[in-house]
C-alpha positions in Angstrom: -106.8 -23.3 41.9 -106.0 -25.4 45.3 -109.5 -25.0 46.2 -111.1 -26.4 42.4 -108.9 -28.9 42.7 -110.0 -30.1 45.8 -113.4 -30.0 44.6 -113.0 -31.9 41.5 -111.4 -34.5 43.5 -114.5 -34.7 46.0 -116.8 -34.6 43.1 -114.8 -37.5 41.4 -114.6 -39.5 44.6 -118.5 -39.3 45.4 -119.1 -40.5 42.2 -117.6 -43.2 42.4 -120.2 -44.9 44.2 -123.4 -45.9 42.5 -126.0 -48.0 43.8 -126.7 -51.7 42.2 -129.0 -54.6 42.2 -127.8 -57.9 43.9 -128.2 -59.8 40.7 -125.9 -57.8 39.2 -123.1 -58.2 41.0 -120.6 -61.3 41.1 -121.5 -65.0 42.1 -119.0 -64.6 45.5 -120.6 -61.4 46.1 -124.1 -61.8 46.1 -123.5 -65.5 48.4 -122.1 -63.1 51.1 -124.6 -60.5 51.2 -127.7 -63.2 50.9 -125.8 -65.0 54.0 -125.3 -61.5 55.9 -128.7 -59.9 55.4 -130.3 -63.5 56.3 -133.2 -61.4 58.9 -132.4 -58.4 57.8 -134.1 -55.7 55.5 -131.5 -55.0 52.4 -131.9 -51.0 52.1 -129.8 -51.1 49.1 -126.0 -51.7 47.7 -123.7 -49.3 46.8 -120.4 -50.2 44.4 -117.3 -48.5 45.3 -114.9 -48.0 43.0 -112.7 -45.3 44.5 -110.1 -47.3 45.9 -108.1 -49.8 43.6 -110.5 -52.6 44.0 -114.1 -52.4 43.6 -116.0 -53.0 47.0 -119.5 -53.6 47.9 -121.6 -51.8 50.7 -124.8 -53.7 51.6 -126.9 -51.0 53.8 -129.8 -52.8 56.2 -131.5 -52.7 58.8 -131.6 -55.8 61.5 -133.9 -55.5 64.3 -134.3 -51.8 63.6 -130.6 -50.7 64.0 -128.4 -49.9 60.7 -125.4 -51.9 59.8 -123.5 -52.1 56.7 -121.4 -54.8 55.5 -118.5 -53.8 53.1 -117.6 -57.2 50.4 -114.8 -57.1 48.1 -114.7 -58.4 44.5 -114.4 -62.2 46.2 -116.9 -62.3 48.4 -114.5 -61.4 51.5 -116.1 -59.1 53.9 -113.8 -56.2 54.6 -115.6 -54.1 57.5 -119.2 -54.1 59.5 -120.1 -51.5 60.7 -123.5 -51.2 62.7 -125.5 -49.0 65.5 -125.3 -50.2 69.3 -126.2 -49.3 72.5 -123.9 -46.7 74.3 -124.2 -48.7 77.7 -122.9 -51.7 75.4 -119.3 -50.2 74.9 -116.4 -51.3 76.8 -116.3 -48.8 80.1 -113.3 -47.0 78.5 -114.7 -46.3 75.4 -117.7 -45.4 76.7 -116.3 -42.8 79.0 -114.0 -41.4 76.3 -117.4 -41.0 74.4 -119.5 -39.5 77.1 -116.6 -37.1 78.6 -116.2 -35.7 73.9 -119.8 -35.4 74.4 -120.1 -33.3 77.4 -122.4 -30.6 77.5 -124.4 -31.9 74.3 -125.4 -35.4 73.3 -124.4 -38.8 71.6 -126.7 -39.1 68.6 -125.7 -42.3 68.0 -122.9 -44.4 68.5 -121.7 -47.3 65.6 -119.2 -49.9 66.1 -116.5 -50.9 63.3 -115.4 -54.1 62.9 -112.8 -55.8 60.7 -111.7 -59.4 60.7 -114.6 -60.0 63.2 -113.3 -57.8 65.4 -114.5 -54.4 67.2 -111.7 -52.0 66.2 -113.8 -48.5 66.7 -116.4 -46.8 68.1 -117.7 -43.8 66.0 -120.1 -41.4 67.9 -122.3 -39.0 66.5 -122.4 -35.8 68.5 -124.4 -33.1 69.1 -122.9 -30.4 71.1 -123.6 -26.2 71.3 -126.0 -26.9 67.9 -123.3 -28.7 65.5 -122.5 -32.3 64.9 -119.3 -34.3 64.9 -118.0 -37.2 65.0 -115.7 -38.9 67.4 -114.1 -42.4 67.4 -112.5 -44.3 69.9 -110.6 -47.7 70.1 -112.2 -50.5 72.6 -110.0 -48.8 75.3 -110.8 -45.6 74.8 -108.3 -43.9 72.8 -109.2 -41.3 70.6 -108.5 -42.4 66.4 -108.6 -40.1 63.8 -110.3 -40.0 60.9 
């Protein structure tokens, strides 16, 4: 029963994202997402409504690297998160990184910011044929998921 449950809930949560057009979405929303993809190439919005607020995930591509900028119902933007170099990182975050990696390989590496501000560094690894992820604070320290 545990286990239905648990999918149910994973079903309902997935769905609770569904892509939209940039005309359809509020005046304050759309004004952020013009200004942030300014260079960019819009791959597409999602709408998230699985938290108590709806939020909006503009995915794109800027000078060939992903990033994603997540805008609440006023136009605020809530997180950015975006690809980056490895060799870019902060020298304890980057050997955090490379030390969870050892033995395989960082696949990629994003940065997560909120309030303009770098507050993790998830890496995608690839280690004895499977892939994980690990993220890091700016110095280093491991964060859970």
């Amino acid at each position: 029963m545990k286990i239905l449950m648990l999918l149910l809930c994973a079903s309902l949560a997935h769905s609770a994202e569904t892509k939209v057009k940039l005309a359809d979405l509020p005046p304050a929303v759309q004004k952020t997402i013009k200004e942030k993809t300014q260079g960019a190439k819009l791959k597409h919005i999602v709408k998230d409504t699985s938290k108590d607020a709806p939020t909006y995930e503009a995915e794109m591509f800027v000078a060939g690297k992903e990033k994603t900028v997540t805008v609440d119902a006023t136009g605020g933007v809530v997180e950015i998160e975006e690809t980056v170099a490895l060799a870019s990182l902060p020298a304890r975050a980057q050997g955090a990184i490379m030390k969870a990696a050892e033995g395989g390989k960082v696949l990629k590496v994003e940065s997560v910011s909120h309030g303009g501000a770098v507050e993790i560094y998830e890496a995608l690894i690839k280690k004895a044929g499977k892939k994980k992820e690990f993220a890091v604070d700016p110095d280093g320290k491991p964060v859970a998921d």
